[in-house]
Structures are given as structure tokens and as C-alpha cells.
C-alpha positions, 0 to 999 in steps of 0.5 A: 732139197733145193741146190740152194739149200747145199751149204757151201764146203765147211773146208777143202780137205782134211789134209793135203798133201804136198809134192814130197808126200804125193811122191811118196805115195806114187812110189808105194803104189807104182811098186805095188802095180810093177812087182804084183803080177796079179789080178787087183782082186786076188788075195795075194795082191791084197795080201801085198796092197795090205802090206805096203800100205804101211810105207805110206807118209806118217802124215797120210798114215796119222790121219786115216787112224785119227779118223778111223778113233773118231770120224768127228762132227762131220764124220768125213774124211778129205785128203787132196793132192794125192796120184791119178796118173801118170797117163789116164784113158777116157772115162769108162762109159759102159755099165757095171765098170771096174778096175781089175787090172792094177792101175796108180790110182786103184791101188792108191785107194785100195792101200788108203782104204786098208789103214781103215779096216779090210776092204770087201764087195758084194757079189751082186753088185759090179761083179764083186770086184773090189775097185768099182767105177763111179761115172755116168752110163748113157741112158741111165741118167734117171737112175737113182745109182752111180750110173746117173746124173740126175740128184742122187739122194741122200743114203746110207751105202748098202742100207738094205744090207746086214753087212753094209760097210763102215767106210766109203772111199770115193777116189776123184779120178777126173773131175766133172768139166762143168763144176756141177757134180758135188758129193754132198755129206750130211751127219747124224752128229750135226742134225741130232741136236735139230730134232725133236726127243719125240722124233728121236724115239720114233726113229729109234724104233724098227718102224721102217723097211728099206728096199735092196736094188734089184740086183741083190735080188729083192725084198727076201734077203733083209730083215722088213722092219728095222730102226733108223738110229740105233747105239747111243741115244747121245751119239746113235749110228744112222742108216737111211736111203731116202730113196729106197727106205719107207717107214711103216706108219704115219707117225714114223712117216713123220720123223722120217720127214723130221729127219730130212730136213734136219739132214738137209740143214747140214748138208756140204757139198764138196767139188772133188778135184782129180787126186780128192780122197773122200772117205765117209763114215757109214756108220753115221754120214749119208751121202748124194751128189748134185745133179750134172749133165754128162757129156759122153766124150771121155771127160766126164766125171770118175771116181773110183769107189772102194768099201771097207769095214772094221770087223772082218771077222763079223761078215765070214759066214757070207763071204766066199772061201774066206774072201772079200766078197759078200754072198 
């Protein structure tokens, strides 16, 4: 897919939110990383996070549970204008980086997240901690991860795992000085209609097999053969990652293709601002990002990034002692 091909955003945000509600929300988060004296990770924070996240502004508050009803046509969430600060440090340049020390904008994600469902990690991926930084590491540009800055492809999170999760918050803590880096969002809602009934079937059928990245240990801990659009033939959920799945004949290498262009048709890329909340429904978005060229001084695009799910109960056996981290 060209840059060219990248639709311009269909809107700003969702919602934004004015200085009172900003305000608001500053105070609900300020208290909850004043009177918390504990690690963001532990279950007593997130046992206060999860409480205090009912103080939110109603409108902030109506508008993640209508998304959580219905993620509609574009099965994405936009909300601006929401606290970073007060006082930010330089953009984390090294690799795996994390927020375990509450801060403003962690918690702000954190308490958002938690009025979609019950936020969770991977022990393999960035140590298992709940708040994980998105920013360019040097030397892994190229990587097709959150490290890079070359195009990210268009995916499904976690789309090798059995416990993916339905929600991917993507906080813009600072936002690329250049303009370039975009997070790009496709729906399945928006290209079904583009394909084929032929190609539909097909990608409804377990003919591919997406690969887990190294870190999660390799090809044993996921099923090979799986569909790419499963539930409702009308209204089916897609998991893909356009760099890691492979379709297991040429038929399904095909409609894999098929799939592709459809996506690409209606793909938006969105120029998050500090203070964005991008929320994306994995269960029927994939997302990417424009390339951008970083450039190390501690202005470089960061996002804090944050999983949530909606059926807790589903992944126990593979969290630990009844944590939020998945084995």
C-alpha cells in the first residue's frame, strides 16, 4: 500500500473534550497517583484504577460504553484533548520501555481502558507490564514492531494469540515533530462489501497460519491452521497480520490478497496529537502506521499503549495467580 493510497481521516476525534472535562479527568488521575502508593501493576492499584474510573466525566464515560455496544462502521474510538502532563522527560529511547511508576497519562489510559473490560498483558511481551511504551528504539528501525519506524503493517494485535485482546488504547503522549508518523485503521465493516462471496468463504476457512514473534517463543504455542474471518457471515470478526500470517494454499493465498486491497481501500490514517486516545476494536479493525524518520533527541513520537478485553473470566487458566498477565 502506497502513502498515496492512505485516505485522508474521515474525522478528528470521536469526542473531545473541553478544559472542564480535561480537568476533570486531571483530578481523577492526579488522586489516583498521589494517594496509590503502589507499583502501576500491582492489583491493589488496579483494584483503585478500576474504581476510580467511575468518577470520569459522564461524557467521556457515555462514550466508551456506546463503543464497547457497538465500535461501528469504523470500529474505532477517537477522544482529544485529554492530560499528558503536567511536566513530560524525554521520550524513552531504549528497548522493551515501560511505565511501572504511576504517572498522569498512564493512569488516564489505564482508568479509560478499564470502562471497556479488564486490562491484561503478555508475559513475553515488555516484561508483562500493563502500561507499555510505543517510541522508536535506534537500530530497530526496520523491525516490523513498535520499535520501528519504518510502515508497520496492517494487523490484527497479537494475532497469533488464543488470548488476543478485543481492545488496543494507543495514548499520544508526544506526537511526532515531523507530521509523518500516522496510525492507519482499516474495518472489516468497511471492506466486506468490497469482496467477492467466493473470497469470503475462502477466508472463512482455517487455510492460514499466522507466526507468534520470537519472543513468545515460536510456532508451538498456536494452533497452524486457523480462519480469517469467523462469526457472522454478515458481520464476521478479522484477525490478520499482513506480516506474520500465510495462507496455506493458493487459492487462500488469493483471497488473502483480495483481502488486502480491500482493506487498503479503506484504510484512514489518523495524525494523533498529545492528549489523542485511539482506542481500536481488535476484534474487527487492523492496524499500522506510516513510516517516519526518528530522530533520537527526546522529541520523538510516544505513545503509551494498553490491552483490554471483555471476557476476563476466558483467559484464567493462562493468567498467573489470577492476574492480568497471560502466561
Amino acid at each position: 500500500m502506497a502513502d498515496t493510497d492512505i485516505l485522508p481521516p474521515l474525522h478528528a476525534t470521536t469526542l473531545r473534550l473541553d478544559d472542564i472535562q480535561r480537568a476533570q479527568v486531571a483530578a481523577v488521575a492526579r488522586e489516583l497517583v498521589e494517594t496509590t502508593r503502589e507499583p502501576l501493576d500491582s492489583a491493589n492499584w488496579l483494584d483503585a484504577a478500576r474504581a476510580a474510573s467511575t468518577r470520569l466525566p459522564g461524557e467521556l464515560l457515555t462514550a466508551l460504553r456506546s463503543f464497547r455496544h457497538d465500535p461501528g462502521p469504523d470500529a474505532l474510538l477517537l477522544i482529544g484533548n485529554l492530560p499528558v502532563g503536567p511536566a513530560l522527560p524525554s521520550t524513552p529511547t531504549e528497548a522493551d520501555s515501560v511505565e511501572r511508576t504511576p504517572t498522569t497519562s498512564a493512569a488516564v489510559i489505564t482508568l479509560s481502558m478499564l470502562q471497556l473490560g479488564e486490562v491484561i498483558a503478555y508475559r513475553n511481551e515488555k516484561g508483562g507490564a500493563l502500561v507499555q511504551n510505543v517510541v522508536p528504539v535506534p537500530g530497530r528501525e526496520r523491525q516490523q514492531s513498535n520499535a520501528g519506524s519504518v510502515r508497520l503493517e496492517m494487523h490484527s494485535e497479537n494475532a497469533f494469540h488464543p488470548g488476543r485482546p478485543d481492545y488496543v488504547g494507543l495514548l499520544c503522549v508526544r506526537e511526532d515533530p515531523s507530521g509523518a508518523a500516522r496510525l492507519c485503521t482499516a474495518s472489516i465493516r468497511r471492506a466486506l462489501p468490497l469482496l467477492a462471496r467466493a473470497t469470503r468463504r475462502v477466508l472463512s476457512e482455517e487455510r492460514f497460519m499466522t507466526e507468534p514473534p520470537a519472543s513468545f517463543g515460536g510456532l508451538g504455542i498456536v494452533t497452524p491452521n486457523h480462519a480469517l474471518l469467523t462469526g457472522a457471515a454478515e458481520d464476521p470478526d478479522l484477525v490478520v497480520d499482513f506480516a506474520a500470517t500465510h495462507p496455506l494454499d493458493e487459492q487462500a493465498a488469493a483471497a488473502m490478497t483480495e483481502l488486502s486491497e480491500a482493506l487498503s481501500r479503506t484504510t484512514v490514517a489518523h495524525p494523533l496529537r498529545a492528549g489523542d486516545l485511539a482506542v481500536v476494536d481488535n476484534r474487527l479493525a487492523v492496524h499500522g502506521r506510516t513510516p517516519f524518520t526518528p530522530r533520537y533527541d527526546g522529541s520523538d513520537r510516544w505513545l503509551h499503549r494498553v490491552y483490554a478485553c471483555l471476557d476476563y473470566r476466558r483467559s484464567r487458566p493462562a493468567r498467573e495467580a489470577d492476574g492480568a498477565v497471560l502466561r
